[in-house]
C-alpha positions in Angstrom: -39.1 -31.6 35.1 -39.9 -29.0 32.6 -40.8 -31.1 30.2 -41.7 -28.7 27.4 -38.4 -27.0 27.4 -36.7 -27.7 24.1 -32.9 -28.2 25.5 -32.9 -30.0 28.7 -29.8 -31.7 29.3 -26.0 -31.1 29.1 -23.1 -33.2 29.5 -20.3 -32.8 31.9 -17.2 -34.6 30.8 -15.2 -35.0 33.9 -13.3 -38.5 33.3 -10.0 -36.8 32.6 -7.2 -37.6 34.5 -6.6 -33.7 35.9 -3.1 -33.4 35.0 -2.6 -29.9 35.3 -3.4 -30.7 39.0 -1.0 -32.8 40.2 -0.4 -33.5 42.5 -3.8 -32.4 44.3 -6.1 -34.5 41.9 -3.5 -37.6 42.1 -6.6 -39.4 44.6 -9.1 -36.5 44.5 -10.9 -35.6 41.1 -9.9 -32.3 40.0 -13.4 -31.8 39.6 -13.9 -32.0 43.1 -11.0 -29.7 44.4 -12.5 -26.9 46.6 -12.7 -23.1 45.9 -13.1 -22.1 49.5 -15.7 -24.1 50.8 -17.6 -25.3 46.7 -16.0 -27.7 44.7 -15.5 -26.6 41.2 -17.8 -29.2 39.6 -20.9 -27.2 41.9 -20.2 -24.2 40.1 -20.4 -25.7 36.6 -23.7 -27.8 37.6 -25.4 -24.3 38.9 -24.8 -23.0 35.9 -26.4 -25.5 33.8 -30.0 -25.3 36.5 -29.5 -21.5 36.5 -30.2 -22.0 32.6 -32.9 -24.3 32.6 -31.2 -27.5 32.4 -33.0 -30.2 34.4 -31.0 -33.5 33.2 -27.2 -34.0 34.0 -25.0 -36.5 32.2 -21.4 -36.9 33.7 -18.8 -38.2 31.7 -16.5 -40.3 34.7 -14.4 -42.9 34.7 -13.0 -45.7 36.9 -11.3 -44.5 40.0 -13.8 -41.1 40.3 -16.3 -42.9 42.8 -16.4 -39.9 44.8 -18.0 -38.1 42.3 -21.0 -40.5 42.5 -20.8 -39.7 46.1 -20.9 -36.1 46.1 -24.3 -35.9 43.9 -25.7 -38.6 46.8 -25.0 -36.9 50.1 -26.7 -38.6 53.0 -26.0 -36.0 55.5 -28.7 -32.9 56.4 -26.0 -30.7 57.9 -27.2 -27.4 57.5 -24.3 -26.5 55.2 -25.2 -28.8 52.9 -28.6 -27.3 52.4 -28.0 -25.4 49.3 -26.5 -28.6 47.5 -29.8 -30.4 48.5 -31.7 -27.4 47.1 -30.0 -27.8 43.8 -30.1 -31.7 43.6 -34.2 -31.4 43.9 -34.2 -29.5 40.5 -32.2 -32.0 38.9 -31.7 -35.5 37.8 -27.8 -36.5 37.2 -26.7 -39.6 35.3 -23.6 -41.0 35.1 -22.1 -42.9 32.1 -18.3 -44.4 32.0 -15.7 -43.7 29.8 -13.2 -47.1 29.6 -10.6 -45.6 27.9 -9.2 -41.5 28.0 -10.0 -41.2 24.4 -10.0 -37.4 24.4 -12.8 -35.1 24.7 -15.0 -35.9 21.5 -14.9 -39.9 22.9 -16.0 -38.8 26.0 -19.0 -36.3 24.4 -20.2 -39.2 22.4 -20.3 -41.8 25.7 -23.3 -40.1 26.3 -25.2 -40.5 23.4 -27.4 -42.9 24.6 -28.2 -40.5 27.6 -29.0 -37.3 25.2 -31.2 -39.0 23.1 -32.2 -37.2 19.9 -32.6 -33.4 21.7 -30.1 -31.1 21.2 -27.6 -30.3 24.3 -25.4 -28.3 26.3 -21.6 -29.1 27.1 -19.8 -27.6 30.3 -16.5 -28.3 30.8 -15.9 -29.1 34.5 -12.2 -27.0 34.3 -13.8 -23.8 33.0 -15.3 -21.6 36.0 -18.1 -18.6 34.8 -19.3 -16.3 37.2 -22.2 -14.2 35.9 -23.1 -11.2 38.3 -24.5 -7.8 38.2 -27.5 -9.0 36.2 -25.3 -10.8 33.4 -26.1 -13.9 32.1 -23.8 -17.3 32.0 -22.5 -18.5 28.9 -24.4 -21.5 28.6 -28.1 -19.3 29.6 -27.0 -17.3 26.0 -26.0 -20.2 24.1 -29.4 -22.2 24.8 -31.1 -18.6 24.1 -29.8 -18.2 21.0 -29.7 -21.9 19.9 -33.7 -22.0 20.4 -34.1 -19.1 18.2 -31.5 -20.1 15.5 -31.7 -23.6 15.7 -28.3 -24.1 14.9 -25.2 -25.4 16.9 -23.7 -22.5 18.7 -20.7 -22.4 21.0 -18.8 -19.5 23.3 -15.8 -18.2 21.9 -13.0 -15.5 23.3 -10.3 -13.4 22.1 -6.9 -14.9 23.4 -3.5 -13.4 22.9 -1.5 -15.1 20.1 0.9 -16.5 22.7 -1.9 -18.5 23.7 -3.4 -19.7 20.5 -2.0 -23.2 20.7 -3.4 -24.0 24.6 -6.9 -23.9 22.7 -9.3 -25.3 19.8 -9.3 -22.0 17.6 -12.2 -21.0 15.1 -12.1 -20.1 11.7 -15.1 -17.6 12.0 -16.4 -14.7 10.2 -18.7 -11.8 12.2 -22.3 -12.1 10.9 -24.1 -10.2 13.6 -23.9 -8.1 16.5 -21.9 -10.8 18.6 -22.5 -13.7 16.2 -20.0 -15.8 14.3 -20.4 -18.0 11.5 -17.6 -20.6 11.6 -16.3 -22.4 8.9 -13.7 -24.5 10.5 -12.0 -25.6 13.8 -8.7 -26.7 14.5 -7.1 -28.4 17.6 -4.4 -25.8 19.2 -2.7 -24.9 16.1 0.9 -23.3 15.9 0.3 -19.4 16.1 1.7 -19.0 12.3 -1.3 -21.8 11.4 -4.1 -20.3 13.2 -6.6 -18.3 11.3 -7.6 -16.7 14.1 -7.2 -15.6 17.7 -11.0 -16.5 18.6 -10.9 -19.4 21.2 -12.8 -21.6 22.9 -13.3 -21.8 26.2 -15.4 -25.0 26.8 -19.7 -24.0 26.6 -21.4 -25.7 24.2 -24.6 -26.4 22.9 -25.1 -28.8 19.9 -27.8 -30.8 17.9 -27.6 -34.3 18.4 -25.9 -34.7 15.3 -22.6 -34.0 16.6 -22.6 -37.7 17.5 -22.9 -38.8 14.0 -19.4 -37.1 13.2 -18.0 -38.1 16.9 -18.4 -41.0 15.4 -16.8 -41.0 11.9 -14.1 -39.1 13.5 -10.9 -40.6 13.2 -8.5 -40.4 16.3 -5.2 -37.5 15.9 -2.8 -36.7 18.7 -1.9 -39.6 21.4 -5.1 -41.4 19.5 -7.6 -39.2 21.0 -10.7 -38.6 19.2 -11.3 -34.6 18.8 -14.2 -32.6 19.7 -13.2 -30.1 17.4 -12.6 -32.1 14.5 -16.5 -33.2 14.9 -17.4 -29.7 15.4 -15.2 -29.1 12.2 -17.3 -31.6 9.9 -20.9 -30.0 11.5 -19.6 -26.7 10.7 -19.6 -27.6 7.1 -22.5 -29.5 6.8 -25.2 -28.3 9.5 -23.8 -25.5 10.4 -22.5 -23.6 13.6 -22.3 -20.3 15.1 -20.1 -18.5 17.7 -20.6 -15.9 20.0 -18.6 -14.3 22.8 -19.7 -14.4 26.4 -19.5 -11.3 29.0 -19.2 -12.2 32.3 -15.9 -13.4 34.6 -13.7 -16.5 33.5 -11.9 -18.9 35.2 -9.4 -21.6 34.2 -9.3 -23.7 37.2 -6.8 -26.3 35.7 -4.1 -23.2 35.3 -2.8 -22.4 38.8 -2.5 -18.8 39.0 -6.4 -18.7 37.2 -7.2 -21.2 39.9 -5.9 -19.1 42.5 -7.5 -16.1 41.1 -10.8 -18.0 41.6 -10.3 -18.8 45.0 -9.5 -14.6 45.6 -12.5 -13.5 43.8 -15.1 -16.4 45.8 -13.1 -15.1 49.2 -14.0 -11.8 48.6 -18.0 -12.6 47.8 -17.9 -15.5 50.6 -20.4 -14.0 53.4 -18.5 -15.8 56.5 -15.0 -14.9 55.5 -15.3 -11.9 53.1 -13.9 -9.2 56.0 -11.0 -11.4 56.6 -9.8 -12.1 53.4 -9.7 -9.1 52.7 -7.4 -8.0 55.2 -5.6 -11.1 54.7 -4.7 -9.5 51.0 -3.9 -6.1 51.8 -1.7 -7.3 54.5 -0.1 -9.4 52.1 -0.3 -6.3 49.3 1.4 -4.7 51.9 4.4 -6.8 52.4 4.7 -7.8 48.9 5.0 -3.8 48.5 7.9 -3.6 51.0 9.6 -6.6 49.3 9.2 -8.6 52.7 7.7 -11.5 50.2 
């Protein structure tokens, strides 16, 4: 363990109920649903040991045992070697969430996990793929947090017909690609939003953010908001913004997911030939109208 690194661990929050899955997560945790041959929550956890982190938290709850089962893999097929080369760089925890609280209940289930160091936050849903020498989101945000000290978190332009599927900053440019924000709000009505700068879910905060998990007080369906936390930190500790620059992926929207699936075809070694022949073919009929 690199013990002298100042942010070590993140927390993955993957006790949702996967919704926007159905009915493919209805017995399997969305978390775990394949792209190709890596399950989604792989490509979230290499991110985090691509960026230094060396202590995982995971946010379950009851009914996800096979996520428990997939960081404990008692087979030594060959194709599992990678996964066993990234399990020996890492120690994963797992805490429960009782209750689907929202997303700033399940952050603050692992308080007694983070300790009193600051942390990152991956959302299991959001795929980033960092290539040509780019660097993931969460490998800037722990960058720039050791060198400001303060809270930081990715944002992105959306179009305003999206502005209400996200938390949207209040934010004013201070730097190159840096963002001072002054306020957070929960997917407001487009008329309401003060901006179109999103977020799409990598964070890194101090672990004060649990003192205003906390206070928080519970808003739509009784869920306690991340962002209304983030909100109250904003104003008294401070936090900063700043965009990311490498591929996004929604996997819990199915055309994004499906774009996912394309893109990792295309890069996969064994089938990269035959997927792409697989798409012009169907580029082909789709241009004769036989689709």
């Amino acid at each position: 363990m690199n013990l002298m690194k100042q942010i070590r661990r993140a927390v993955i929050p993957a006790a949702g109920l996967g919704t926007r899955s159905l009915p493919a997560s209805k017995s399997v945790p969305k978390e775990l649903l394949a792209v190709i041959d890596k399950p989604l929550l792989l490509f979230v956890v290499e991110e985090a040991v691509a960026a230094g982190i060396d202590e995982i938290i995971i946010v379950t709850s009851k009914g996800k045992g096979a996520l428990r089962e997939f960081f404990n893999p008692s087979s030594s097929h060959s194709a599992l070697q990678s996964l066993h080369d990234t399990l020996q760089k890492i120690r994963v925890e797992f805490v429960e969430q009782e209750r689907p609280l929202g997303l700033g209940h399940a952050v603050s289930c692992a308080r007694g996990a983070v300790g009193q160091q600051p942390f990152a936050v991956l959302l299991p849903d959001e795929i980033f793929v960092a290539e040509g020498g780019k660097k993931s989101p969460t490998h800037e945000l722990i960058a720039l947090y050791e060198k400001t000290k303060t809270s930081i978190v990715s944002i992105m332009e959306v179009p305003k017909a999206d502005v209400s599927k996200y938390g949207i900053v209040d934010a004013a440019k201070t730097d190159d690609n840096l963002y001072q924000i002054k306020n957070v709000i929960e997917k407001p009505q487009v008329e309401k939003a003060p901006t179109n700068l999103a977020l799409p879910g990598r964070y890194v905060f101090s672990p004060q953010i649990f003192n205003y998990l906390e206070s928080a007080r519970p808003g739509t369906n009784g869920e306690i908001q991340l962002t209304d936390a983030m909100s109250a930190l904003a104003k008294n500790e401070g936090l900063l913004g700043t965009k990311f620059d490498c591929l996004r992926f929604d996997a819990g929207d199915k055309a994004d997911y499906f774009r996912l699936i394309v893109h990792a075809a295309l890069k996969h070694p064994e089938i990269a030939e035959k997927a792409k022949n697989v798409l012009l073919k169907a580029a082909e009929k789709i241009k004769n109208e036989k689709i």
